[in-house]
C-alpha positions in Angstrom: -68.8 -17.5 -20.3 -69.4 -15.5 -23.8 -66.7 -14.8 -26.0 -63.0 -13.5 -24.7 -62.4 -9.9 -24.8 -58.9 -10.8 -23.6 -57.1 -14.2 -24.1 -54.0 -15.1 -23.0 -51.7 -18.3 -24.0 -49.2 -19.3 -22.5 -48.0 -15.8 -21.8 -44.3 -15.3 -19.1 -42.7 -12.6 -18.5 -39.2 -13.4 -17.2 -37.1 -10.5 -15.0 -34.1 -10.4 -13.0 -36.1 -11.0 -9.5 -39.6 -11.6 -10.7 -41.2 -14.0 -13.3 -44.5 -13.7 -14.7 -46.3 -16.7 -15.9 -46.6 -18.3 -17.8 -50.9 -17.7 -17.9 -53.4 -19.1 -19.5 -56.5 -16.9 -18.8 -59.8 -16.0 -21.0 -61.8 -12.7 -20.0 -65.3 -12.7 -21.2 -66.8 -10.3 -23.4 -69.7 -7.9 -21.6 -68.8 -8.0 -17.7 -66.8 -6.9 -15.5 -63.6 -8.7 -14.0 -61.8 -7.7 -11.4 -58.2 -9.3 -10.7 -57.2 -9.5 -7.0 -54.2 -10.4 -5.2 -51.0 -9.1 -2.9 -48.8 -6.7 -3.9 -46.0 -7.0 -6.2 -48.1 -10.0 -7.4 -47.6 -8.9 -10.9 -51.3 -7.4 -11.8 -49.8 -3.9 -13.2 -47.0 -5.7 -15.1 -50.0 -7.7 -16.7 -51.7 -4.6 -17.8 -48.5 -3.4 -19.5 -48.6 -6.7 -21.4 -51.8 -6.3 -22.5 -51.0 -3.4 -23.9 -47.5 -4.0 -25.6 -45.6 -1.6 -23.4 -43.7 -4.4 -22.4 -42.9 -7.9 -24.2 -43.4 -11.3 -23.1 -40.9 -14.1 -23.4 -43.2 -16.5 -24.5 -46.8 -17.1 -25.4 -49.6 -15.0 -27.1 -51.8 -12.0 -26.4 -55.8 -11.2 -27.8 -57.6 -8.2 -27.1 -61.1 -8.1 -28.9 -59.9 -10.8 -31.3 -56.6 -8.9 -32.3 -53.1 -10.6 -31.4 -51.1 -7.9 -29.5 -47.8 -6.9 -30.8 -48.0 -8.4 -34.4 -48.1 -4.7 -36.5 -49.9 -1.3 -36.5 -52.1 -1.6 -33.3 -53.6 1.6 -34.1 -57.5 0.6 -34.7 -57.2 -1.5 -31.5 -56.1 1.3 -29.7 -59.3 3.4 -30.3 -61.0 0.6 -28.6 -59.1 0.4 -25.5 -59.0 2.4 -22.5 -56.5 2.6 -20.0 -56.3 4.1 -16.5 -52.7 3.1 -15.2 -52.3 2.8 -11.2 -49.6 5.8 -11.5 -50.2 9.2 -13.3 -47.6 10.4 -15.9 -45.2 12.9 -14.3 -44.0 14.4 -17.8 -47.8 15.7 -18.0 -47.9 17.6 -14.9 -47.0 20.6 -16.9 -49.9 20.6 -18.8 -53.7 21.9 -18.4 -56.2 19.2 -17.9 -58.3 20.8 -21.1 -54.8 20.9 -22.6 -54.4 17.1 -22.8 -57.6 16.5 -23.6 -57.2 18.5 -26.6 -54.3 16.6 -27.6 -55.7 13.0 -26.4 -58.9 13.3 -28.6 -57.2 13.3 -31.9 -56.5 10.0 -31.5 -59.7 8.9 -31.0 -62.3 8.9 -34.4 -65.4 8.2 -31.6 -64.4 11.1 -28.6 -67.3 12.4 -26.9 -66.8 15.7 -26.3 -70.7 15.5 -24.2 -69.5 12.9 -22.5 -66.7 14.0 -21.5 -67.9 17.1 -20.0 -70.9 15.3 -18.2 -68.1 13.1 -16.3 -66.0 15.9 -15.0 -69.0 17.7 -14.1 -69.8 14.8 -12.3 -66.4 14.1 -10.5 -66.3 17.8 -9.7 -62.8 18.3 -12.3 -61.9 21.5 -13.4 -59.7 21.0 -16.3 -58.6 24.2 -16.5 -55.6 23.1 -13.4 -52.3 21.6 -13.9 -52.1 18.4 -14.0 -49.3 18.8 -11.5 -51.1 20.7 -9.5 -54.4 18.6 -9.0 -55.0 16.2 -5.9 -54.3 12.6 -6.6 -57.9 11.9 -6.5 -58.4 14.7 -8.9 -55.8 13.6 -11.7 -57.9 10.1 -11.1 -61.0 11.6 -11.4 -59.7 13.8 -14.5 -58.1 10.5 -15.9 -60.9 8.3 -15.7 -62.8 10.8 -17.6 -60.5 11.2 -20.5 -60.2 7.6 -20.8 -64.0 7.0 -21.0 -65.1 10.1 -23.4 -63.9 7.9 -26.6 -66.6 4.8 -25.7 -64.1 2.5 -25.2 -65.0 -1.4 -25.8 -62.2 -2.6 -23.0 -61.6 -0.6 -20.2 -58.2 -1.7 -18.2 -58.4 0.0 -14.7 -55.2 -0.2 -12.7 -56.4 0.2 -9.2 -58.8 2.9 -10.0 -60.6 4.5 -6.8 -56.8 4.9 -5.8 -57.0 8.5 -4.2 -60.9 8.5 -4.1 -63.1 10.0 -1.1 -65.8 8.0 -0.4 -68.2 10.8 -2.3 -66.1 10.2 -5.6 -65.8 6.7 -5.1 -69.4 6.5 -5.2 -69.5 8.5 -8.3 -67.2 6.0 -9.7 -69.3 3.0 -9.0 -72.4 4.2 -10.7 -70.1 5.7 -13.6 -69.0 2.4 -14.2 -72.2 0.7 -13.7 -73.5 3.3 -16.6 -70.5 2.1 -18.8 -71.6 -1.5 -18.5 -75.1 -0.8 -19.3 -75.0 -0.9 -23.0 -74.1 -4.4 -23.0 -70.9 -5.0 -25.0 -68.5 -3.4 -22.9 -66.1 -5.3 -20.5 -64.0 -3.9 -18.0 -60.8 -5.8 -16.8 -59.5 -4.3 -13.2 -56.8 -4.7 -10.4 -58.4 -3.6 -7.1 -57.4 -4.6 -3.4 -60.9 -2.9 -2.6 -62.6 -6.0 -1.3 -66.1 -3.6 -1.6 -65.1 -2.3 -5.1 -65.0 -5.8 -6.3 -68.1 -7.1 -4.4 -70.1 -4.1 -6.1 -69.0 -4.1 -9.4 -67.3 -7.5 -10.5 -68.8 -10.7 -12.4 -65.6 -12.5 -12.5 -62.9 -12.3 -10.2 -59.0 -13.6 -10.7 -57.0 -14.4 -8.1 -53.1 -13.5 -9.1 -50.8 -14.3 -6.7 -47.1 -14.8 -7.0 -46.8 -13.7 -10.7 -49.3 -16.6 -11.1 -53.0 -16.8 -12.0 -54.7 -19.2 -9.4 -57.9 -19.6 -11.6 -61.2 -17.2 -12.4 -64.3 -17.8 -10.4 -67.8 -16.3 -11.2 -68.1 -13.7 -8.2 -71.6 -15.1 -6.7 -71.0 -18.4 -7.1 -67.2 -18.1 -5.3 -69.2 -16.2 -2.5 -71.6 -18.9 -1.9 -69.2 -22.1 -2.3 -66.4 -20.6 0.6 -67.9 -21.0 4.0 -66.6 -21.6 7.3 -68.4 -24.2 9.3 -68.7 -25.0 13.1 -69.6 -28.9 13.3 -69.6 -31.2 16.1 -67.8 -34.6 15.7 -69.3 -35.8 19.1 -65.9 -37.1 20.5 -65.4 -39.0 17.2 -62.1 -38.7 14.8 -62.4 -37.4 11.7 -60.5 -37.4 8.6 -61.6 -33.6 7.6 -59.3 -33.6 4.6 -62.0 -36.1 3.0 -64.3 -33.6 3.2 -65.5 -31.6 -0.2 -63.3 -28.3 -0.7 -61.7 -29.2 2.4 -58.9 -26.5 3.3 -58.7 -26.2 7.0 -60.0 -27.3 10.6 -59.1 -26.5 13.7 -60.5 -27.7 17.5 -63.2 -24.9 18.3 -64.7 -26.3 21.5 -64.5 -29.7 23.3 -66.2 -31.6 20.0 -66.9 -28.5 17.8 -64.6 -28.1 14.6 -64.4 -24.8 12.9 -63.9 -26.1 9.3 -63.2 -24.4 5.9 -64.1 -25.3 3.1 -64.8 -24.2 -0.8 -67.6 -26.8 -1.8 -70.5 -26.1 0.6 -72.9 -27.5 -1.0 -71.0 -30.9 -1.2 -69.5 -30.6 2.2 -73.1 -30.4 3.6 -73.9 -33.7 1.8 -70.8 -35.2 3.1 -71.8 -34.2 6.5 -75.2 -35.9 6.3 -73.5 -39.0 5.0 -71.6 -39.1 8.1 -74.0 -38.1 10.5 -72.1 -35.2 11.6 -74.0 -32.4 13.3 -73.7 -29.1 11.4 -74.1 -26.2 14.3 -73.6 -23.3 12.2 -72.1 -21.7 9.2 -71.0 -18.3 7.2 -69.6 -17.4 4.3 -66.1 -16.1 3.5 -65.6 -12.6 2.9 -63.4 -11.9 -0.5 -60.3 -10.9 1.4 -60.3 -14.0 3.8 -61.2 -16.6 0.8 -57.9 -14.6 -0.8 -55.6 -15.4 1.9 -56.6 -18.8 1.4 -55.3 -19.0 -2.0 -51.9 -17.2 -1.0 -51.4 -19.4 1.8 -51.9 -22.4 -0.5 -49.8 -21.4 -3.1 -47.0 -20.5 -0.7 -47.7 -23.8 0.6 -48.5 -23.0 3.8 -51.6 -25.1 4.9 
């Protein structure tokens, strides 16, 4: 990985019914990573952390090599954007163009080009209410405020929420633009299994208020396969196998296995003679129900 655009040590978050943590997690510096989990797994309490709008009990917090919540966070600010998963209802009163006017004072770099190219884009008129625009149009008029300052981190909170598949489209090759220079990262919560295939590097599994781990996106892809093998009447110990997660009787000798070491599996099959019939990856959203079934212990 390059250098962290977001480091986290030994960060919790303790609530009456929920606790966060405690995380250890690194987010490299020019890609994109997407974190992915259930529900109520704690991803939008995470982005809130991130951005001091709520505290952690314990650990530490660097964004862009600044410690979050140690003084005037001003400067960082101008290099963060933020799309939260729900709009602001005290806005709804104002104008699109009326926020924007007030947004952009805060930001030194605000792109007023920019930010007219992405709402013609997305098809905003920000002369309408916020109140009164569509859900996918507040996130369509949001993603553009948020990305007319050129901001270093972008933190997307589940942001093709609302979307038709035209503007979802849109957003993907927005996006792709964004990254294009090179030093830009994006961190984003998405449920979107195709979202994440099409624009993530790195992907994080969060379940539970916990971070199971972060896994290049290709690489995860390729190592997660299901594989039909026959054991020619013979026992086998399947949990010796590599990555081993699962097996269950397919046939009268065939075993539909699971596992997240292929390539090792497949040399483990070949040591033990074992007839490999056929195989096929995982998609995301299977290879994630793995992980919540493990860490509810449920094997």
């Amino acid at each position: 990985m390059s250098e962290a655009s977001v480091q986290i040590t030994g960060m919790s978050q303790r609530r009456p019914n929920f606790e966060l943590g405690p995380i250890d997690l690194v987010i490299p510096s020019g890609f994109v990573t997407a974190i992915v989990g259930p529900n109520g797994s704690g991803k939008s309490s995470l982005f809130r952390l991130l951005l001091d709008l709520a505290k952690p009990n314990t650990g530490r917090i660097e964004l862009l090599g600044e410690t979050v919540g140690s003084g005037n966070d001003t400067k960082l600010k101008e290099r963060l954007g933020y799309v939260p998963e729900q709009a602001v209802d005290l806005e709804d009163g104002l104008r699109g163009n009326q926020k924007a006017a007030f947004v952009r004072q805060w930001y030194p770099k605000w792109d007023v080009h920019l930010y007219q190219e992405l709402l013609r884009r997305f098809e905003v008129d920000p002369a309408i209410k916020l109140g009164k625009m569509s859900k996918g149009m507040r996130r369509k008029f949001d993603l553009s405020l948020t990305m007319a300052h050129h901001p270093e981190l972008l933190l997307l909170d589940e942001p093709s929420s609302g979307l038709d598949p035209i503007a979802w489209k849109t957003m993907i090759d927005v996006l792709h633009r964004y990254m294009e220079q090179g030093n830009r990262t994006i961190l984003m919560a998405s449920h979107i299994v195709d979202e994440v295939r099409r624009l993530a590097d790195y992907i994080v599994f969060m379940v539970q208020g916990k971070v199971l781990g972060i896994y290049e996106k290709d690489t995860l892809l390729s190592a997660w396969q299901v594989m039909y093998i026959d054991a020619a009447g013979v026992s086998i110990n399947w949990k010796q196998m590599p990555g081993y997660r699962n097996a269950s009787l397919s046939g009268a000798t065939t075993y539909k296995v699971v596992t997240e070491d292929a390539l090792q599996a497949e040399r483990w099959l070949m040591e033990q003679k074992l007839g490999l019939i056929s195989k096929q990856k995982l998609e995301l959203d299977e290879i994630l129900l793995h992980h919540i079934e493990h860490a509810r212990g449920v094997f």
